[in-house]
Structure formats: C-alpha cells, structure tokens
VEXKOL-298587 format. One line per 2 residues: their letters; for each residue x, y, z of N, C-alpha, C, O. Coordinates in nm, 2 decimals, padded with zeros to 4 digits, m for minus. Layout:
% VEXKOL-298587
A	X Y Z X Y Z X Y Z X Y Z ~ ... $
% end
This chain:
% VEXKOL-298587
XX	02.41 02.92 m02.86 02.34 02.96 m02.74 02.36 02.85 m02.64 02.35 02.73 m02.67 ~ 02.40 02.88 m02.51 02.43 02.76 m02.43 02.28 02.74 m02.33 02.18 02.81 m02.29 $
XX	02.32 02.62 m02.32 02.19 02.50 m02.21 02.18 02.60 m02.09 02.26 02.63 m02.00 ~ 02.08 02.62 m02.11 02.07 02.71 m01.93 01.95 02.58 m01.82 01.85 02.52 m01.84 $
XX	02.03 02.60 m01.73 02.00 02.51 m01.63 01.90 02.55 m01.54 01.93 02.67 m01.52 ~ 01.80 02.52 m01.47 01.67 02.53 m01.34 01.77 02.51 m01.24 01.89 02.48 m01.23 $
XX	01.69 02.55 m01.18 01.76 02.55 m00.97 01.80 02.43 m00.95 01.89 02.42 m00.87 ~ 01.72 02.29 m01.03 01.70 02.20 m01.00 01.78 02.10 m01.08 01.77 01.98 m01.06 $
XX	01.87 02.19 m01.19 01.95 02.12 m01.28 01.89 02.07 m01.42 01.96 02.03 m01.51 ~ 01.68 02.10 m01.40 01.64 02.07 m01.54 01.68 02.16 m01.63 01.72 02.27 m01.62 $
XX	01.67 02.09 m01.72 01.71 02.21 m01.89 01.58 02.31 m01.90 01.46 02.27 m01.88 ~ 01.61 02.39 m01.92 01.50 02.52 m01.96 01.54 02.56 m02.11 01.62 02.64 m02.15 $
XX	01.49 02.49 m02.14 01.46 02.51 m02.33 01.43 02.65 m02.33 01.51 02.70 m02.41 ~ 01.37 02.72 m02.30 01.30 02.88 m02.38 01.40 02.94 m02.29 01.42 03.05 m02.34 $
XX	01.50 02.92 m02.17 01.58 03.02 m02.11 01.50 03.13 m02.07 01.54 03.24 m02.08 ~ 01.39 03.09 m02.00 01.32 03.17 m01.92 01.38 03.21 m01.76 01.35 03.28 m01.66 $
XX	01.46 03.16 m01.78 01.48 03.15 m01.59 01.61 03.28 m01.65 01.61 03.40 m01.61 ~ 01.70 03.21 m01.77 01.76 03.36 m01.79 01.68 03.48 m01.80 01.66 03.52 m01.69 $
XX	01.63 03.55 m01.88 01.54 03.60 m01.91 01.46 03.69 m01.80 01.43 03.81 m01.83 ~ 01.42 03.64 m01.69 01.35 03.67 m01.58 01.48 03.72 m01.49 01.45 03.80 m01.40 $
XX	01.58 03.70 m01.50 01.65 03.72 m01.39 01.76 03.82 m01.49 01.85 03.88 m01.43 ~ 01.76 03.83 m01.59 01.78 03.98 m01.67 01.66 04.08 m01.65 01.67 04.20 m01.68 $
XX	01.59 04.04 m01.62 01.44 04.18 m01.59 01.48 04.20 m01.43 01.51 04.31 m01.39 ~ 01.49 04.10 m01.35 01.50 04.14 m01.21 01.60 04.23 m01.19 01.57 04.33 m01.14 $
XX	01.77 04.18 m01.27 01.84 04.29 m01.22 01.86 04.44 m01.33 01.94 04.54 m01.33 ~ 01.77 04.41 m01.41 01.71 04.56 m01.50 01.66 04.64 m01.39 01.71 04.74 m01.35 $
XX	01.56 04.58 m01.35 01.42 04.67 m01.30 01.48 04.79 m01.20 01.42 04.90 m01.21 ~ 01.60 04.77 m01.08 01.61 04.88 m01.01 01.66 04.97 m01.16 01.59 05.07 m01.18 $
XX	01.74 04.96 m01.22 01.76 05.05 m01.30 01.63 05.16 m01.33 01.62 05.28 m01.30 ~ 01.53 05.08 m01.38 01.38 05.18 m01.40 01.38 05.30 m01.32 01.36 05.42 m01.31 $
XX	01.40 05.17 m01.23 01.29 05.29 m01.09 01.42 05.39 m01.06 01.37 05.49 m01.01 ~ 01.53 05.40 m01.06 01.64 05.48 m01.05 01.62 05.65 m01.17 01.66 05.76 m01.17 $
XX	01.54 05.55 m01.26 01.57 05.70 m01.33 01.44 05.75 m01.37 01.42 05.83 m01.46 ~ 01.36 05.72 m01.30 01.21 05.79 m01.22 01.23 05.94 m01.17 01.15 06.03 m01.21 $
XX	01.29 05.95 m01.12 01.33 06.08 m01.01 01.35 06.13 m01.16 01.25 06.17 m01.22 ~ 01.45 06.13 m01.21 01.53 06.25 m01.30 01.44 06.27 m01.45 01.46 06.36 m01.54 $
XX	01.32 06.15 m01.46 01.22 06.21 m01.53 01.14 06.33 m01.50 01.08 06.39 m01.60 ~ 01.14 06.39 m01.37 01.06 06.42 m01.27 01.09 06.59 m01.32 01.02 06.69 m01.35 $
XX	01.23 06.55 m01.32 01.26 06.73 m01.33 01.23 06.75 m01.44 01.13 06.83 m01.42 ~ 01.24 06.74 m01.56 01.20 06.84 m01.67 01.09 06.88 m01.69 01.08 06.96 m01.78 $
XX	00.95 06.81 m01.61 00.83 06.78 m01.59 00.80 06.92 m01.49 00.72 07.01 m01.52 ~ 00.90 06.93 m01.36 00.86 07.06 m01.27 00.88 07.17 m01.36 00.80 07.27 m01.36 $
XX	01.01 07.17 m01.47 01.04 07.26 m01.54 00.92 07.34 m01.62 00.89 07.46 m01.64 ~ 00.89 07.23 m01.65 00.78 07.30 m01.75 00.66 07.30 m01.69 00.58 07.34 m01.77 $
XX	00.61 07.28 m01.58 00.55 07.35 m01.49 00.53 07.50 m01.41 00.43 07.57 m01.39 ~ 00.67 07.50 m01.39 00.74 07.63 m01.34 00.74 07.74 m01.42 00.75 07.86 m01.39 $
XX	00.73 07.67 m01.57 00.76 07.77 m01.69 00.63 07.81 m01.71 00.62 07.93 m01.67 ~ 00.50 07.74 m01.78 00.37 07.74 m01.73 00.32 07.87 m01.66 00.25 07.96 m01.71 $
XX	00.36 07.85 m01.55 00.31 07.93 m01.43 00.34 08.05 m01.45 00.26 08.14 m01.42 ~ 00.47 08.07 m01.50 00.52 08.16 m01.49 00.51 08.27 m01.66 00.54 08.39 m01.68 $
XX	00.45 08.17 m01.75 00.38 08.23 m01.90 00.28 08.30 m01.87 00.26 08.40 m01.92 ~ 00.21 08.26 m01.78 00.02 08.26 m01.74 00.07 08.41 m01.63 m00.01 08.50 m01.62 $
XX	00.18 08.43 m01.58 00.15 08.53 m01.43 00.20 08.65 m01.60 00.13 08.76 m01.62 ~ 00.28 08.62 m01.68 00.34 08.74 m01.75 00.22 08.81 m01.82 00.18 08.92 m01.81 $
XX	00.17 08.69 m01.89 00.02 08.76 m01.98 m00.06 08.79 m01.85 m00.15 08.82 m01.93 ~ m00.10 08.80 m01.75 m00.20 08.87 m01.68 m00.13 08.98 m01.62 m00.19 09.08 m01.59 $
XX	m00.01 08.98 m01.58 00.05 09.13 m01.58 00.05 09.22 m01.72 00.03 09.34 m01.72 ~ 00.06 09.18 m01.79 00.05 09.27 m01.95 m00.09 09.30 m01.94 m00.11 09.42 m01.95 $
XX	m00.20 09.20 m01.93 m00.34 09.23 m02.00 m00.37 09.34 m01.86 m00.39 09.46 m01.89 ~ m00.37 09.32 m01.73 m00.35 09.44 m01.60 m00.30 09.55 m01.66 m00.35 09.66 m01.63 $
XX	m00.21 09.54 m01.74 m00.14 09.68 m01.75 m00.24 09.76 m01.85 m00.32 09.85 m01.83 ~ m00.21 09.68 m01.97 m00.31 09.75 m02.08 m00.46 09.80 m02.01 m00.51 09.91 m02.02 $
XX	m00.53 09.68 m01.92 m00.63 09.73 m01.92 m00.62 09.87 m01.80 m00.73 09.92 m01.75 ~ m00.53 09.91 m01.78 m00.52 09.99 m01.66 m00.52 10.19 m01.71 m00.51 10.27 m01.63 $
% end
C-alpha cells in the first residue's frame, strides 16, 4: 500500500484523505442513478391503478 500524502505533504496513515476523495468522485454516480430508480416505481404504480379500475369494472358489471 503506498504513503498517501495531505495537501500539506503530512503522511496520512489511515489514507483518509484517499478514501474521502473516492466517496466525492462516487457520489455523482448515486445521484445519477436516482432518476432510473424512479421508473420501475411509476410502473408499478400505473399497474396498481390500473388492477383496482379492472376489478371495479368486473364487480359494476356483475353487480349490474
């Protein structure tokens, strides 16, 4: 494992400064794939909606 260096040239033993600056350039990744969680969520929303309109047209009909 190599000596990772501070801004300032001190040694950082735990390699936190690496560490932190592997989460910084992670993080837009996250929030990038927020959106495309999004859709399979409306899906089954849409599906939902659309279970609930079928059984109250069937039970309309029967009771009709």
């Amino acid at each position: 494992m190599a000596n990772t260096q501070g801004p300032q040239g001190n040694h950082d033993p735990a390699g936190s400064t690496q560490m932190f600056r592997a989460f910084v350039d992670e993080a837009p990744q996250a929030r990038r794939q927020e959106p495309a969680a999004a859709g399979p969520r409306v899906g089954l929303i849409v599906g939902i909606v659309l279970a609930v309109a079928v059984v109250a047209a069937v039970a309309w009909l029967a009771l009709k």
